[in-house]
RONU-444691 format. One line per 10 residues: their letters; for each residue x, y, z of C-alpha. Coordinates in Angstrom, 1 decimal, padded with zeros to 4 digits, always signed. Each point is the difference from the previous one (the first is absolute). Example, Ala and Ser with C-alpha at 12.3 -4.5 7.8 and 13.67 -1.06 7.14 Angstrom:
% residues 2
AS) +012.3,-004.5,+007.8  +001.4,+003.4,-000.7;
This chain:
% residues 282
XXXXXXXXXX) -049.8,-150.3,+025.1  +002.6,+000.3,+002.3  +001.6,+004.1,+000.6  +003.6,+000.4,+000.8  +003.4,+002.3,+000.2  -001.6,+003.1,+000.3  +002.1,+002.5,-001.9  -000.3,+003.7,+001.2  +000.2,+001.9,-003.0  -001.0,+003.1,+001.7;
XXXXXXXXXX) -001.1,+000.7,+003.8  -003.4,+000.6,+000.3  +000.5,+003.0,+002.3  +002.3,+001.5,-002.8  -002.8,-000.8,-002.5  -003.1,+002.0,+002.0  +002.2,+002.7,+001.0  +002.4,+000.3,-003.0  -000.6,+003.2,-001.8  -000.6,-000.3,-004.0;
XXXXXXXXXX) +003.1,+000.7,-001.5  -000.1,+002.5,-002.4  +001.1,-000.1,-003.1  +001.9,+004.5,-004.3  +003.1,+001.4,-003.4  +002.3,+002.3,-002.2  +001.6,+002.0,-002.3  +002.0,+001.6,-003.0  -001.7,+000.5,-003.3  -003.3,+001.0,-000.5;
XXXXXXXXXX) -003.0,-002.3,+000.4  -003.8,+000.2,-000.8  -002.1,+000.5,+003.0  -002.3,-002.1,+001.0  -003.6,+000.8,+000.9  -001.3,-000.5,+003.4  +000.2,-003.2,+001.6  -003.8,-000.7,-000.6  -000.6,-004.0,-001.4  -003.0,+000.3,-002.1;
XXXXXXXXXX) +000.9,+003.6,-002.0  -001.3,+001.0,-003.4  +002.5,+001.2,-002.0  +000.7,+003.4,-000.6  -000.1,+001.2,-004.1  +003.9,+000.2,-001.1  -000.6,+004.0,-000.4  -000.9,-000.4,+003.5  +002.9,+001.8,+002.4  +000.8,-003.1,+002.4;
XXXXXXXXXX) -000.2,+001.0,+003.8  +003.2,-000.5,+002.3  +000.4,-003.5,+002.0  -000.5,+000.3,+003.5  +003.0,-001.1,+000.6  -000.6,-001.1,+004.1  -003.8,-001.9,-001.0  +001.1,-001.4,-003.1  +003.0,-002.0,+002.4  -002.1,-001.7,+002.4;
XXXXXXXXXX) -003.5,-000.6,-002.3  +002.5,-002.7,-002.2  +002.2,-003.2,+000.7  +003.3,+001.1,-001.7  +001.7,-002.9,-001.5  +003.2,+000.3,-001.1  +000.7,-000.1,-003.8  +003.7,+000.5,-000.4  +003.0,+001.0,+001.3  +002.6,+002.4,-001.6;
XXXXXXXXXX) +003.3,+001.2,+001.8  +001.8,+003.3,-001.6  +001.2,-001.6,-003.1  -003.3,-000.9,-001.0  +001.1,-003.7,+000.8  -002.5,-002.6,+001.8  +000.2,-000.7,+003.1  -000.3,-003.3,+000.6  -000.5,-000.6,+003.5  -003.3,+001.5,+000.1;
XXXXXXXXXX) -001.6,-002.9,-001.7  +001.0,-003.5,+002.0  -002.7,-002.1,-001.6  -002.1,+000.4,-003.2  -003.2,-001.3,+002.7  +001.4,+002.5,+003.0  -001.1,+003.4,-001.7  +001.0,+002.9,+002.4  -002.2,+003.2,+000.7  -000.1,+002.9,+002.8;
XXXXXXXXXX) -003.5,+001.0,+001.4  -000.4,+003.8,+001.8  -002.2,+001.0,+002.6  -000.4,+001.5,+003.9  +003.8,+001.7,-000.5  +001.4,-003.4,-000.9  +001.1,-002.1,-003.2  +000.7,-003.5,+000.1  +001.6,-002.4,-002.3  -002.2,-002.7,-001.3;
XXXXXXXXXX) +000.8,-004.0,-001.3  +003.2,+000.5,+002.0  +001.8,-002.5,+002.1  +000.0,+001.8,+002.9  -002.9,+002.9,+001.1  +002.2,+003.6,-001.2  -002.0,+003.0,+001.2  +001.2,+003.7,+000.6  -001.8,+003.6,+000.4  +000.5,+002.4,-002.6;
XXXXXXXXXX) -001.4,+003.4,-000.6  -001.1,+001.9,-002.9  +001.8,+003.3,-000.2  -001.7,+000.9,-003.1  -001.5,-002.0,-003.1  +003.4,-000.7,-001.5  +002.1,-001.1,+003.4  -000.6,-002.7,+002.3  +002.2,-000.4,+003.2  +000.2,-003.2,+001.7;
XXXXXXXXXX) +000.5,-000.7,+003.0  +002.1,-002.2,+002.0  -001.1,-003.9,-001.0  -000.6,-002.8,+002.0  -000.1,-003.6,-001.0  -000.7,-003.4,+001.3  +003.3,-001.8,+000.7  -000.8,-003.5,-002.0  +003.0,-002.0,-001.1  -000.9,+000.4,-003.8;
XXXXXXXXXX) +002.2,-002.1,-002.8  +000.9,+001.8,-003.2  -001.1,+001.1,-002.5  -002.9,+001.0,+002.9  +002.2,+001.6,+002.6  +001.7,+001.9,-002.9  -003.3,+001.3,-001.2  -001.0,+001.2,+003.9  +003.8,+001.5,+000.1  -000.8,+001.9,-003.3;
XXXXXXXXXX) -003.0,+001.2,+001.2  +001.0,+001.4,+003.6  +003.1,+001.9,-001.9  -002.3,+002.0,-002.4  -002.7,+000.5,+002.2  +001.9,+002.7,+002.2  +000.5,+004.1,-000.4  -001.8,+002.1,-002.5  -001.3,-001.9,-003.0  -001.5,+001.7,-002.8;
XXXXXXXXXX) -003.6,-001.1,-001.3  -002.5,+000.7,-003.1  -002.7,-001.5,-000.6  -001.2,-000.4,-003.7  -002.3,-002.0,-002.0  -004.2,-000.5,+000.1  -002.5,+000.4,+003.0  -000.1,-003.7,+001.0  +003.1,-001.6,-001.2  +002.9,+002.9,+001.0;
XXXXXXXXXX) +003.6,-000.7,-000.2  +002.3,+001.4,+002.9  +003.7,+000.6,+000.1  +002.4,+000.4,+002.5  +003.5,+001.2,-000.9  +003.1,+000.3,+002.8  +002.3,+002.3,+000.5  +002.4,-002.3,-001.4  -001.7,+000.1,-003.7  -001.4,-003.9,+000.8;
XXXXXXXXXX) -004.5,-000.4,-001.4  -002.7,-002.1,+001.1  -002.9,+000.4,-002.1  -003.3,-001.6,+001.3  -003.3,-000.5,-001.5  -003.1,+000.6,+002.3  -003.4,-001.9,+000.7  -002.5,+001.7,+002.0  +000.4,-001.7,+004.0  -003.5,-001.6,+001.4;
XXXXXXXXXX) -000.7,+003.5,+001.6  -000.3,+001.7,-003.1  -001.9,-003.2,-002.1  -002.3,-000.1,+002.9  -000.6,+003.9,+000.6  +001.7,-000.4,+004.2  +001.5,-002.1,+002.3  -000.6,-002.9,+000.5  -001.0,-001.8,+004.2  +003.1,-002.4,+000.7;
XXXXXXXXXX) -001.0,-003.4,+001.1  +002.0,-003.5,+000.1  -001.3,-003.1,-001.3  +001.0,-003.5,+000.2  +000.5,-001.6,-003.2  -000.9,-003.7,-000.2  +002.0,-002.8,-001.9  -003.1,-001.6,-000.8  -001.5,+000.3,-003.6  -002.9,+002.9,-000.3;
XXXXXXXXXX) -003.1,-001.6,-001.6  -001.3,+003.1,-002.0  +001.7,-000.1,-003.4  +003.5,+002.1,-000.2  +000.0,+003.3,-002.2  +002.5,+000.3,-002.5  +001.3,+002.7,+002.0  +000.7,-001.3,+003.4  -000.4,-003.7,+001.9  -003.5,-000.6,+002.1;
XXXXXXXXXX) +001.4,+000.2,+003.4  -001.5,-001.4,+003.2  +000.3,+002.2,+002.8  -000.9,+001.6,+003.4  +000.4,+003.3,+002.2  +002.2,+000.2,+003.1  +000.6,+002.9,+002.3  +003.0,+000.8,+001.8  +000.5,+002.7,+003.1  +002.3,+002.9,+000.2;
XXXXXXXXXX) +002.8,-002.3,+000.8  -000.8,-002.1,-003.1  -001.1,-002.9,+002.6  -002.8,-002.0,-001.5  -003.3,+000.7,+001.6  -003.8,-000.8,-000.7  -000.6,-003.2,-001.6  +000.4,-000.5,-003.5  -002.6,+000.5,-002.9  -001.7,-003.1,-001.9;
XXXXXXXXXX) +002.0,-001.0,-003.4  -002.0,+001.6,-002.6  +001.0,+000.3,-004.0  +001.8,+002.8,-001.9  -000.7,-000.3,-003.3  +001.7,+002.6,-001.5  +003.0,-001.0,+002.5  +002.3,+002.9,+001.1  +001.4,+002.3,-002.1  +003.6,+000.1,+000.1;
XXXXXXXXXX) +000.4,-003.8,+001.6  +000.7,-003.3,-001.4  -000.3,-003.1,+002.2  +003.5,-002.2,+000.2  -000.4,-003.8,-000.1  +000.4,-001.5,+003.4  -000.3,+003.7,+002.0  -003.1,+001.2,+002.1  +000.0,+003.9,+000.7  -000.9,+002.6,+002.1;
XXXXXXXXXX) -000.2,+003.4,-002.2  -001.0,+003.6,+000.6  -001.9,+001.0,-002.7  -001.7,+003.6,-000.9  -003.7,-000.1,-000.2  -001.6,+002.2,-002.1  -004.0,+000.2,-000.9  -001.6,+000.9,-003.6  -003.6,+000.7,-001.3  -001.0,-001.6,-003.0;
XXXXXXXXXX) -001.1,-003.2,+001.5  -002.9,-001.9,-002.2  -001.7,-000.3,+003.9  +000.3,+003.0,+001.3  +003.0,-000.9,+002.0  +003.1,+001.6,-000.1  +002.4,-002.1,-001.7  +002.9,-000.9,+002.1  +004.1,-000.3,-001.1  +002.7,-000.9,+002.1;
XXXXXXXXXX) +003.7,+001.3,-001.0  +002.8,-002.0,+001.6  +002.2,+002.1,+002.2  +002.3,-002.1,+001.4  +000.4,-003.7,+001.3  +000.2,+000.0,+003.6  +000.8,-003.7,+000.8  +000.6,-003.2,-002.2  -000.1,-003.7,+001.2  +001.4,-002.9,-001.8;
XX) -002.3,-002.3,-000.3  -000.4,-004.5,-001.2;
């Protein structure tokens, strides 16, 4: 097997020093709180008085992905959804959201100034040549994302709903699933595998492909240095990633441990958190 065309699809030194983006919503009529961001919850008895939303860690414990898209009239907005397969989300966390499934990377600061107002900051994006309807979807996005927005949060402890209302009367509404952090009870140790083209011999889950992989470590400049793990199997794969025919790739991944193990080991999950480099491959 020949490798070839190596496409950069991120720098390396941008992916070891790039901070997570973080990824928050709004307004007008009255909506049932939601408990506290806690996965596994029992459910309170309906005479039971439900407690406020922590507004700032019920943000960044979900992935926020967006729902619909309403402008003043109450009519759709329809350059928030490019594709039926390209779903669009926001995640929150360290001071910063970021827009996730877009075409380009759209990330700002924002700031809580209470539990019903969320001021963003000034956004930054990656400057990719993006067609339409994928470069209209990144334009909507960076429009609404700036000034005061107003948020509630609503719905059960472990599947939330967020909205985000402009000053300008246009909605997002998102629906929430816990991030790996708050599955997996903390963060997660960042490490970058290789991902192999060849076939993984352990039997795929239904979930995710049995991938073949290995570690490789990168310096403060994102240089490659050490030498590069053995090719062992994943067969549970990576959460998050699904190979492409005729690409090999580098990924930084989130590593998180678990107890549970039938051994006595901790069991072991990797998250995707970005692909750091693709080659095209024969």
């Amino acid at each position: 097997m020949s490798l070839h065309r190596p496409v950069r699809l991120a720098l390396v030194a941008t992916a070891i020093c790039l901070a997570s983006c973080a990824r928050s919503t709004p307004p007008d009529k009255s909506v049932p709180a939601a408990t506290a961001p806690t996965v596994a919850s029992t459910p309170a008895s309906p005479a039971a008085a439900t407690p406020a939303p922590d507004t700032a860690t019920t943000l960044v414990a979900y992935r926020w992905q967006l729902e619909s898209a309403s402008d003043a009239a109450g009519q759709s907005i329809a350059a928030f959804f490019p594709a039926p397969d390209r779903p669009l989300g926001i995640e929150f966390g360290d001071g910063r959201l970021g827009v996730t499934g877009s075409c380009n990377r759209i990330s700002a600061g924002y700031q809580l100034l209470d539990p019903t107002q969320l001021q963003v900051g000034q956004g930054i994006s990656t400057m990719m040549a993006c067609p339409p309807p994928l470069g209209d979807a990144d334009a909507a996005f960076a429009r609404f994302l700036k000034g005061t927005l107003q948020v509630a949060i609503a719905g059960e402890a472990g599947a939330p709903q967020l909205r985000l209302a402009a000053a300008d009367g246009s909605t997002l509404m998102f629906s929430g699933t816990p991030t790996p952090e708050t599955r997996f009870g903390g963060p997660g140790k960042r490490a970058f595998l290789e991902v192999s083209p060849e076939p993984c011999e352990p039997p795929a889950s239904a979930a995710r492909p049995c991938l073949m992989v290995r570690d490789l470590q990168f310096d403060e400049q994102g240089l490659p240095s050490g030498t590069p793990g053995d090719w062992r199997a994943l067969p549970e794969g990576i959460e998050g990633y699904t190979p492409a025919a005729g690409e090999q790739h580098v990924v930084r991944v989130k590593r998180f441990e678990t107890s549970g193990a039938a051994d006595g080991e901790p069991a072991v999950h990797f998250v995707l958190d970005l692909i750091v480099e693709t080659r095209t491959i024969q």
